[in-house]
BAZANU-83141 format. One record per residue (C-alpha): residue number from 1; x, y, z. Coordinates in Angstrom, 1 decimal. Layout:
// BAZANU-83141
(NUM (X Y Z))
...
END
This chain:
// BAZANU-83141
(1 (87.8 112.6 101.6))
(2 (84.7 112.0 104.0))
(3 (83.4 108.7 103.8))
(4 (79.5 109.1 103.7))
(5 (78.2 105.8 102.7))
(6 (79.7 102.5 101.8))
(7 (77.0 99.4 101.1))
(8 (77.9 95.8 99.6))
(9 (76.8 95.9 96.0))
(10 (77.2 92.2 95.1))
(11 (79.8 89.6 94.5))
(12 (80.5 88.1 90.8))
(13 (82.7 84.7 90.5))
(14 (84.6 86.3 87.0))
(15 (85.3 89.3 84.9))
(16 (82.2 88.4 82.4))
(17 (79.8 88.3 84.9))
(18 (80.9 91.7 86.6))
(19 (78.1 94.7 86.6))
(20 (78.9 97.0 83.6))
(21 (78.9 100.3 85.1))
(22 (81.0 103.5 84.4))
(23 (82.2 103.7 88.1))
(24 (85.4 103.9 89.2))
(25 (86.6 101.0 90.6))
(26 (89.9 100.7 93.4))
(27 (90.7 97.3 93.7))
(28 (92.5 95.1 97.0))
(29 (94.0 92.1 97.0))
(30 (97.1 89.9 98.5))
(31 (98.0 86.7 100.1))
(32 (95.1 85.3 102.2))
(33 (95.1 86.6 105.7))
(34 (96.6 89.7 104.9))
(35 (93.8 92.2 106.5))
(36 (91.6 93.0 103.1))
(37 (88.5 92.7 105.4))
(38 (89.4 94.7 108.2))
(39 (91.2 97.2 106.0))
(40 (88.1 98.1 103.7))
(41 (86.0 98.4 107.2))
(42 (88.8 100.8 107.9))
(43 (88.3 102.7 104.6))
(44 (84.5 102.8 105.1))
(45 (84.8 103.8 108.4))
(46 (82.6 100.8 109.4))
(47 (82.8 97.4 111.5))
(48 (81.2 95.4 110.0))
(49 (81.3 95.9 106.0))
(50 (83.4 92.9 105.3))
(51 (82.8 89.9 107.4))
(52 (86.5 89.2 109.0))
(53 (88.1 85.8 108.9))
(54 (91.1 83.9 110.6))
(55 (90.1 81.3 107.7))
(56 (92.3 81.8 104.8))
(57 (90.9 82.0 101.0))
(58 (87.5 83.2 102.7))
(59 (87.1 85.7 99.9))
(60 (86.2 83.7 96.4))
(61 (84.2 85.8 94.9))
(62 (85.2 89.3 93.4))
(63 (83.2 91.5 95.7))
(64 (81.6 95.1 94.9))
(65 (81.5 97.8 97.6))
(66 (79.7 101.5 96.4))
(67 (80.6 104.3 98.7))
(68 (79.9 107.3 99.0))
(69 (77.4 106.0 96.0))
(70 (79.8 106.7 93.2))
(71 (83.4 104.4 93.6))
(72 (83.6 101.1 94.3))
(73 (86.2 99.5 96.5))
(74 (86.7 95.8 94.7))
(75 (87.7 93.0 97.2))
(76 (89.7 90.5 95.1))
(77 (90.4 86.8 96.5))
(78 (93.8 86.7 98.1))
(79 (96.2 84.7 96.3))
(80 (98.1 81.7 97.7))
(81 (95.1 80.2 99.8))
(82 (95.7 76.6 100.4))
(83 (91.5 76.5 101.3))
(84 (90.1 75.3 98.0))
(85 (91.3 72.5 95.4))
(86 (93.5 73.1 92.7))
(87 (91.4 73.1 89.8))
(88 (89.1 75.5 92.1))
(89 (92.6 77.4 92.9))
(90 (93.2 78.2 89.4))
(91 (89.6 79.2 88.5))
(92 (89.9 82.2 91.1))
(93 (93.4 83.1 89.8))
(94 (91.8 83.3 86.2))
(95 (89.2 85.5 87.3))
(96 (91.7 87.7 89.4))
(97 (94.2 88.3 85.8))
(98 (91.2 89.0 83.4))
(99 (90.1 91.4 86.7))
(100 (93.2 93.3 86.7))
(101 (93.8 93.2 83.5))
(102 (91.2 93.5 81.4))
(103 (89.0 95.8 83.5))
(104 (88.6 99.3 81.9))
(105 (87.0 100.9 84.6))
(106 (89.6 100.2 87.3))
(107 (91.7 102.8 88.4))
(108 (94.3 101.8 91.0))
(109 (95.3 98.0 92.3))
(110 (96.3 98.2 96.2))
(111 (98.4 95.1 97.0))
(112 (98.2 94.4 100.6))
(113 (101.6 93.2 102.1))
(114 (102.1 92.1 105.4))
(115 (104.5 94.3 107.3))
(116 (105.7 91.4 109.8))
(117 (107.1 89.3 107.4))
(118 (110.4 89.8 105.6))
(119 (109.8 89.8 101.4))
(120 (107.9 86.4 100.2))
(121 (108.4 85.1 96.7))
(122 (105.0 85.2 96.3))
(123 (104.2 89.0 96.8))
(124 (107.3 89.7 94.3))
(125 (106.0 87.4 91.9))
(126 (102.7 88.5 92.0))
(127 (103.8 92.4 91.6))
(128 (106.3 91.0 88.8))
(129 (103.4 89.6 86.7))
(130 (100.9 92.9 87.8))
(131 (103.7 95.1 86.7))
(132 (103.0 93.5 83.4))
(133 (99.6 94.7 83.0))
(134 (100.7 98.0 83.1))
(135 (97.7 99.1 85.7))
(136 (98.6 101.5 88.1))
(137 (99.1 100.1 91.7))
(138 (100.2 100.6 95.1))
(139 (101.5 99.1 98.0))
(140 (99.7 99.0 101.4))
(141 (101.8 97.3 104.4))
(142 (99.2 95.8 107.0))
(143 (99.3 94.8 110.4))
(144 (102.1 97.4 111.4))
(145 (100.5 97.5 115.1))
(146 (102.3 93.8 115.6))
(147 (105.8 94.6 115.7))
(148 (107.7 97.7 116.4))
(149 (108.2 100.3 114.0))
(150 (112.0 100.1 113.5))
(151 (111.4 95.8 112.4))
(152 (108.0 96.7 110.4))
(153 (110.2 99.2 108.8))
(154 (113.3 97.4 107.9))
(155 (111.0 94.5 106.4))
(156 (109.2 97.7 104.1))
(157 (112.7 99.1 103.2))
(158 (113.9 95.1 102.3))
(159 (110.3 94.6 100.3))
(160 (111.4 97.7 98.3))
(161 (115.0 96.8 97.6))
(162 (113.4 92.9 96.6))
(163 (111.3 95.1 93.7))
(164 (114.4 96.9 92.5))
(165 (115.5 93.8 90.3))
(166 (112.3 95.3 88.1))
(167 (111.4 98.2 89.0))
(168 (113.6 101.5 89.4))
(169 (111.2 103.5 91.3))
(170 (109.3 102.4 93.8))
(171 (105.2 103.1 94.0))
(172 (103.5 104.8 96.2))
(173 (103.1 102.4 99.7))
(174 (101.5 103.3 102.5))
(175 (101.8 101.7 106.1))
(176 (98.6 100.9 108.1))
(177 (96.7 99.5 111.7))
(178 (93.5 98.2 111.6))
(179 (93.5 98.3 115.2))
(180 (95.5 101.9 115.8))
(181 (93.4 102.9 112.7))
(182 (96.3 104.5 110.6))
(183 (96.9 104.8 106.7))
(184 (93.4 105.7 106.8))
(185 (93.6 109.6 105.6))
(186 (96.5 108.5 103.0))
(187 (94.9 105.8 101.1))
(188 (91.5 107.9 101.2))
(189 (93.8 111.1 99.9))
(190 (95.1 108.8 97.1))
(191 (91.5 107.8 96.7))
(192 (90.4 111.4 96.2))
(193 (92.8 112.5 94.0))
(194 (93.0 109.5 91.2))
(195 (89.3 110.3 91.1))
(196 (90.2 113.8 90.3))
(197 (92.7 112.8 87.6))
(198 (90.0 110.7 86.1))
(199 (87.3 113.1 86.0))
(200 (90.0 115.5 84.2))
(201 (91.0 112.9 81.7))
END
């Protein structure tokens, strides 16, 4: 897939206030400070389309991204920010499960995990509680440019063996650099051809 276009759309604070549009809709999100920024400028094939942050819990809005001017890529807040008060915490979190789970439009979750770290109880439980939505997602390991490929891949194999207790076979993952710009093709690929599958259905 050639990436033509990609504009921010606008930003809505829950599921009721989001556009009502017929587009299909590919959706990021994971812990805060995980890459979602620099990975949809990788996507877009752009710098500066999602402002980056070393601030965790920046994102607190669900953000709308058209490219090509006919998908959207949906920028979720990152779960687990510390940022934010609690009552405030559990707002976003509302507005993140009525998202993915009651969105009829969206085609494909991508849960960004950080390849450095070995599996965190968060990630799992999060997956555990999206497996129960039954909405079809993926797994994208970030940040594999910060540690060598044997240790990024060990912690990838461990994450895997961690979703075994309830899941049998895996989903799809892919492994990618902001900075070395790979995973790009893939994810795009993956992209191209739910949108193909939807078009037939």
């Amino acid at each position: 897939m050639k990436i033509k276009s990609a504009v921010f759309e606008r930003s809505s604070p829950d599921l009721r206030s989001c556009p009502q549009w017929a587009r299909p809709e590919f959706a990021l999100i994971g812990r805060s400070n995980v890459g979602k920024s620099s990975l949809i400028n990788l996507l877009a094939g752009r710098r500066d389309l999602a402002k980056v942050s070393d601030l965790p819990g920046k994102t607190q809005l669900i953000n709308f991204f058209l490219v090509n001017g006919t998908w959207m890529l949906v920028d979720l807040p990152g779960y687990g920010y510390a940022s934010v008060g609690e009552q405030r915490r559990l707002g976003f979190n509302e507005a993140v499960a009525d998202f993915l789970s009651k969105r009829e439009n969206l085609r494909l979750v991508f849960v960004l995990i950080d390849s450095r770290l070995p599996p965190q109880r968060i990630d799992l439980d999060f997956l555990r509680w999206l497996e129960g939505t039954r909405q079809p997602y993926a797994l994208i390991f970030t940040k594999t440019d910060k540690q060598s490929a044997l240790k990024g891949r060990a912690n990838m194999d461990a994450f895997i063996k961690a979703m075994g207790e309830w899941r049998s076979v895996p989903p799809a993952l892919f492994a990618t650099s902001s900075k070395n710009r790979t995973g790009q093709g893939e994810i795009l690929n993956a992209i191209e051809q739910a949108l193909a599958e939807s078009r037939q259905g």
